[in-house]
N, C-alpha and C positions, 0 to 999 in steps of 0.2 A: 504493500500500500504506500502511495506516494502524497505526501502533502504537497499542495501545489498552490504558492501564493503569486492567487492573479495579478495584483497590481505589478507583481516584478516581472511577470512575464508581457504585460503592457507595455509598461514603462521601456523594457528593450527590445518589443519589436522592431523588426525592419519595416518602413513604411511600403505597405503592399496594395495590391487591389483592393483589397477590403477598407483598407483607410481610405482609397480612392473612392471608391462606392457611398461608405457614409459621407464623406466630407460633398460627393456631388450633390445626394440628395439633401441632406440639411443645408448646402449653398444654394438650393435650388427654391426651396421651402422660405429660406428669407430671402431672395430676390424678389416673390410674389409680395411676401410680407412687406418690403421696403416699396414696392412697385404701390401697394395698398396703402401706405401710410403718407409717401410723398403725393400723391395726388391731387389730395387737397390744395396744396400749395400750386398747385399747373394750372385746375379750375377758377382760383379764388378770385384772379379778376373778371374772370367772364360773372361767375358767378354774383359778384356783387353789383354787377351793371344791370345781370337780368335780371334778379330780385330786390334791386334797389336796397341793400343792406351798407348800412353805418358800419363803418370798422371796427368800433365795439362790437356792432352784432354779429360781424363776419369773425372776429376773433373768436366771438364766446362759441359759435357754431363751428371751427376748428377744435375747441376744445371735449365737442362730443368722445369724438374717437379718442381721445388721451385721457379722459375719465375713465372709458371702457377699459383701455391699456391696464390705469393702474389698478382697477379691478380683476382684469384676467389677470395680470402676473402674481398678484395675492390670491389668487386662488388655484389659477391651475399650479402654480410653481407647487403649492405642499401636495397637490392633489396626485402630481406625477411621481410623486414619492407613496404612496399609496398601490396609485392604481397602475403605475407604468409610464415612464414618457412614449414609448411608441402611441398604445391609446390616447394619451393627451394632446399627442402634437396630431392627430389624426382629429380630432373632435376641435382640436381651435383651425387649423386648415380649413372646415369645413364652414367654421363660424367666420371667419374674417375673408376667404373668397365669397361665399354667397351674398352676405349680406352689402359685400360692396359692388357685385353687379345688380342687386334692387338698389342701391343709390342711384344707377343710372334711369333707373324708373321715379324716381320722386319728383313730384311736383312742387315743396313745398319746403322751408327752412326747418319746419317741425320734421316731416319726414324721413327729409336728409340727416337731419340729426340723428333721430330715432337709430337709423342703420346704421350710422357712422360710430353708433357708441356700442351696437350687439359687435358690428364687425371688431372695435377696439377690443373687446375680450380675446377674442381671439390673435390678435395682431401680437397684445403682451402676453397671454399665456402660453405663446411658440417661442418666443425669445429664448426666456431660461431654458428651457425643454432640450431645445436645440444644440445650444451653449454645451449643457451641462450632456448631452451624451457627446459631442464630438469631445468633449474635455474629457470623458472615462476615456475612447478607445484613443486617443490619440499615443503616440508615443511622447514620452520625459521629455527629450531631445529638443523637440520641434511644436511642442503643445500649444504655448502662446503663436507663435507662427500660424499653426494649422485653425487655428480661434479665428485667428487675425484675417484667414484668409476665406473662411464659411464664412464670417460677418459679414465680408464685405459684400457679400451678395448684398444684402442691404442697399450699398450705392449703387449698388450693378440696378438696382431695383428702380428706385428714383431717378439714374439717370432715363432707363427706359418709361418711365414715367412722366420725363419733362422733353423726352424725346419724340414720342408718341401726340405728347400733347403740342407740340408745335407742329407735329403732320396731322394730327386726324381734330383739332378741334376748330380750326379752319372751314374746313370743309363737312364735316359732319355731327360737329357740335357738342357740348363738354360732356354728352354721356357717354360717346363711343368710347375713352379713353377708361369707363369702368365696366364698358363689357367685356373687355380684353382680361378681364380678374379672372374671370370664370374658370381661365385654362387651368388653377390648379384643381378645380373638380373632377377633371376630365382624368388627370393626371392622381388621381386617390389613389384608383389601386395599386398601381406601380409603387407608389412612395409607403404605401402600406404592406404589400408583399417585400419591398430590396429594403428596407429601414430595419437596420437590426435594434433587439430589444435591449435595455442597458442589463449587463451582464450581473451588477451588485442587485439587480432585483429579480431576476432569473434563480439569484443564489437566494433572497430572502423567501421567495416562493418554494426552494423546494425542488429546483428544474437543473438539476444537476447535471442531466444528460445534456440537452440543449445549450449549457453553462459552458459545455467541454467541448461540442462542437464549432461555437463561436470562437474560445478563443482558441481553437485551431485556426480558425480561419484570421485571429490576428497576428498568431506566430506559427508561420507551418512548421516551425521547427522545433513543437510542440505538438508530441504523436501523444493523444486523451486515451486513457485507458479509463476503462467501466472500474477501476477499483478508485482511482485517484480520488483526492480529497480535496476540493478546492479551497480555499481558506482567502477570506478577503478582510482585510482589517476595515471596522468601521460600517459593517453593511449593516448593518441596525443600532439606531441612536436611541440613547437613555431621558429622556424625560418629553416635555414638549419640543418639539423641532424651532420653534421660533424663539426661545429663551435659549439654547445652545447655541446662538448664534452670539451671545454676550457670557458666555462661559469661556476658563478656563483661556484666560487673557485675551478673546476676540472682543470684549465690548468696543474700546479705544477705536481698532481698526474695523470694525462695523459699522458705528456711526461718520467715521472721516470717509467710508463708500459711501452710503446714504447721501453724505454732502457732497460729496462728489459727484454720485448720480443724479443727482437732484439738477445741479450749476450746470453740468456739462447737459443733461439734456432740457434745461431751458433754454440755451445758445443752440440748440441743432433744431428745437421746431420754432423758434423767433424765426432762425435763417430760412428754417423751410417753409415755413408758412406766407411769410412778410417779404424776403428779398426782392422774389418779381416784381410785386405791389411797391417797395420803394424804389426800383429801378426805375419803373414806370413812372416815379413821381417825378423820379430825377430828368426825366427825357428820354428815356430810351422806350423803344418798340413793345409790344407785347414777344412778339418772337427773339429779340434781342433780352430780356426779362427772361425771359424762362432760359433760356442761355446760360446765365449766368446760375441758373438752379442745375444743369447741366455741370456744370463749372467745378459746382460746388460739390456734387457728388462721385465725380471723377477725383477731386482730387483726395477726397476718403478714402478710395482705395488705395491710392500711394503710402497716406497716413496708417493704415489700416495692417496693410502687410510691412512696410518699415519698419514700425514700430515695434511689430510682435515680434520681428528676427532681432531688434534690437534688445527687447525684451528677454529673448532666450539669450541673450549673449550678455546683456548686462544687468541692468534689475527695473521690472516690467514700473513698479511704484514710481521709480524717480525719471524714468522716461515720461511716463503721465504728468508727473509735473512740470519738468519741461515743455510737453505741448500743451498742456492748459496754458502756461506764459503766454506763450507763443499765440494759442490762440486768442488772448485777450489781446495784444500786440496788430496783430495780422484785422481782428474786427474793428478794431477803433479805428485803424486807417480806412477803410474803406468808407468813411462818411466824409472822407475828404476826397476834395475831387485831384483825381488823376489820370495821365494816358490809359487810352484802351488796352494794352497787353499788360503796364502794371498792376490794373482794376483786374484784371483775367487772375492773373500772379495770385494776386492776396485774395482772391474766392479761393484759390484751389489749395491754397495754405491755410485758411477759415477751415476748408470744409475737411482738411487731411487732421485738422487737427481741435475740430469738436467732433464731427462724425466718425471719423476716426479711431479720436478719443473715447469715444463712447465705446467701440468694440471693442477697445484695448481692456475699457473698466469692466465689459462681460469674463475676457478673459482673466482679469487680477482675479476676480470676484473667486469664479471657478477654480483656481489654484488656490486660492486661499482655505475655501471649504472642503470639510471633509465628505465622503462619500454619501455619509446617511444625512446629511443637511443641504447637502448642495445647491438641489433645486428649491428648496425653503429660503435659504442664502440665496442665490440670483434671484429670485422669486419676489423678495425682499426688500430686496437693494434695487431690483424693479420696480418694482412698485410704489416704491419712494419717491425715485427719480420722475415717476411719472406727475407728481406734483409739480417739478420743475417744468416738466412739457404742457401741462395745463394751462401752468403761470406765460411761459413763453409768448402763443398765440395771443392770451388776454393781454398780456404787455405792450407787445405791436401794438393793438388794436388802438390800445390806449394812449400809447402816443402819436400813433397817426392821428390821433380822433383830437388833439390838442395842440395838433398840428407844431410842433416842434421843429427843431432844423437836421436836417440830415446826420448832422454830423453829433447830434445830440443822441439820437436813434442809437446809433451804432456803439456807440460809447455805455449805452444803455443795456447794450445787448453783450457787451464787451464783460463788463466788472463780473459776473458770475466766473468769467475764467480765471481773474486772480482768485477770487475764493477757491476754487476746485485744485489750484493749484498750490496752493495754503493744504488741503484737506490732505492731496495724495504727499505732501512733506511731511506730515504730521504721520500718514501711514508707514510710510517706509521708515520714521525713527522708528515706532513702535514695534517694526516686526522687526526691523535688525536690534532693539532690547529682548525683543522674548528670546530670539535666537540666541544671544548670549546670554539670558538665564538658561535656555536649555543643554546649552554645549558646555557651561560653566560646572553644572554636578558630572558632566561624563567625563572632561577633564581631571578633574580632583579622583575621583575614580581611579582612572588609569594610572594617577601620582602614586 
């Protein structure tokens, strides 16, 4: 009889098919997801010409969907610890496409709303879901990287989102751009047949056999024998799952993510929802407006995978606080005026490094938590965040509606990244102390 502890044979697989496989479909999962959540921001000027809506009202009606968010990721995150993230992400897929091709059926700002806020359940309850199974199979080596690079489907999402919407809304009008949601429907079975099931919950049900087939297929050079034992540290947690998130010294670097999530995703829906809208104010085209939403989601993925290799390579905390800087840096300028290729420049530095930064803090989150909290932990620290994305929209609205100056806007939208960038310095002392109280008794030990 062999004891076999899964995470070390994760931790060094060789990056194979199978990591290829999940990582397509969870990048495929949040490209739909991103493609769903930026769109608001494509339609919102047509939007507000045809419905005659105040910028307060148009904010508050962006902020349906980010309510919905921070409800699904509070609820499906613990729920996927329960029942399974396969079934979870399979049941918000289902909630966040459908209900955003009836948006294209609405008549009415009630309506719109209405959908906009079932679909948000689903939009944040796939988030952690996603996260947290590419974060189990990926390998040690390359983890924040492989994060870095499922997320980015995200931008991949929004750009076709603001892509879409400068060809089809033209000519066929701001609903065509939420029929095009529908394809992850079509696309269920498939992501429900290839999407493997997270293996610490395979093991807490009991499915031993199935436990041993998968991770063969994450290390072939790992032949399962019917006696073997698998043993995974941490696959069942001891009290409530949301008070272990402030145990046994996480509280400190709990709440510094929370602030974190919160700053960093009020700066990514200000910019996504408002940029068009204040380009537009500034003079530029509707099709040159969404351009620059284009701009901004392109350059997230630079941000996105940068970051996370740099992250494997030096320390994922104190990279995040450098592009939160940065990002506050990079948004303050852009309410000043400058050349068109500089203005191109600092959108795709904005958007490398809030949107960006945003995958980066899924992936911190994920390494930071242990196996039987994880998706309680992103879940969490989602849903937190999504405070910050409520506020965002309502803030635009609000100073568009008070009509302020440009450069006031920006600046407005800027100060969250120094805070975010304050939170993740504050994290990375706190975990290089715990690491040297914990390396401090094995040392004396070994003395």
């Amino acid at each position: 009889m062999r004891k076999i502890d899964v995470h070390e044979v994760i931790d060094n697989a060789r990056f194979n098919r199978f990591h290829w496989m999940v990582l397509f479909w969870c990048a495929l999962i949040i490209i739909f997801d991103g493609y769903d959540l930026v769109i608001y921001g494509v339609v919102l000027p047509t939007l507000m010409k045809e419905w005659g809506l105040s910028p307060l009202e148009a904010g508050a009606l962006g902020s349906y969907a980010l309510f919905g968010m921070m409800f699904g990721a509070l609820f499906f995150g613990p729920l996927s610890d329960k029942i399974g993230r396969k079934k979870t992400i399979t049941l918000c897929v289902m909630l966040f496409s459908g209900f955003t091709v009836l948006n294209g059926f609405a008549t009415s700002p009630t309506t719109f709303g209405i959908c906009r806020f079932i679909a948000g359940l689903g939009i944040g309850g796939v988030m952690p879901n996603v996260v947290a199974l590419m974060n189990e199979y990926a390998p040690k080596k390359i983890r924040s990287t492989l994060v870095a690079i499922m997320f980015s489907g995200y931008s991949v999402g929004g750009m076709l989102s603001a892509g879409l919407g400068i060809v089809l809304i033209p000519s066929f009008g701001w609903q065509a751009v939420f029929y095009v949601a529908g394809l992850p429907l079509l696309l269920l079975p498939l992501i429900m047949y290839f999407l493997p099931e997270s293996v610490g919950f395979m093991l807490r049900q009991g499915r031993n056999e199935q436990a041993r087939a998968v991770l063969q297929r994450v290390d072939p050079a790992y032949v399962a024998q019917a006696s073997d034992t698998l043993h995974m540290a941490e696959v069942k947690g001891t009290g409530t799952p949301v008070l272990q998130l402030f145990r046994e010294g996480r509280a400190m670097r709990t709440l510094m993510l929370w602030l974190a999530f919160f700053c960093c995703l009020l700066m990514v829906y200000a910019l996504s929802s408002w940029l068009p809208k204040l380009m537009a104010n500034a003079g530029y085209s509707l099709g040159s407006s969404l351009s620059f939403l284009l701009v901004l989601n392109f350059g997230a993925i630079f941000g996105a995978v940068g970051g996370g290799v740099l992250g494997d390579k030096l320390n994922l905390p104190r990279v995040l606080a450098v592009f939160f800087a940065i990002a506050a840096v990079s948004i303050t300028l852009l309410g000043f005026k400058s050349p068109t290729p500089v203005l191109y420049l600092l959108i795709a530095i904005a958007g490398a490094t809030t949107i960006g930064s945003q995958i980066l803090l899924y992936a911190c989150a994920a390494q930071f938590y242990s196996m039987a909290i994880r998706s309680t932990g992103l879940g969490w620290a989602s849903g937190i965040g999504r405070n910050g994305a409520i506020v965002g929209p309502l803030l635009g609205g609000a100073l568009l509606g008070i009509s302020l100056p440009l450069q006031l806007n920006f600046m407005a939208f800027a100060l969250p990244g120094a805070v975010a960038a304050l939170a993740m310095t504050l994290y990375a002392i706190s975990s290089e102390r715990n690491a040297s109280r914990v390396t401090a008794p094995l040392s004396t030990a070994k003395a």
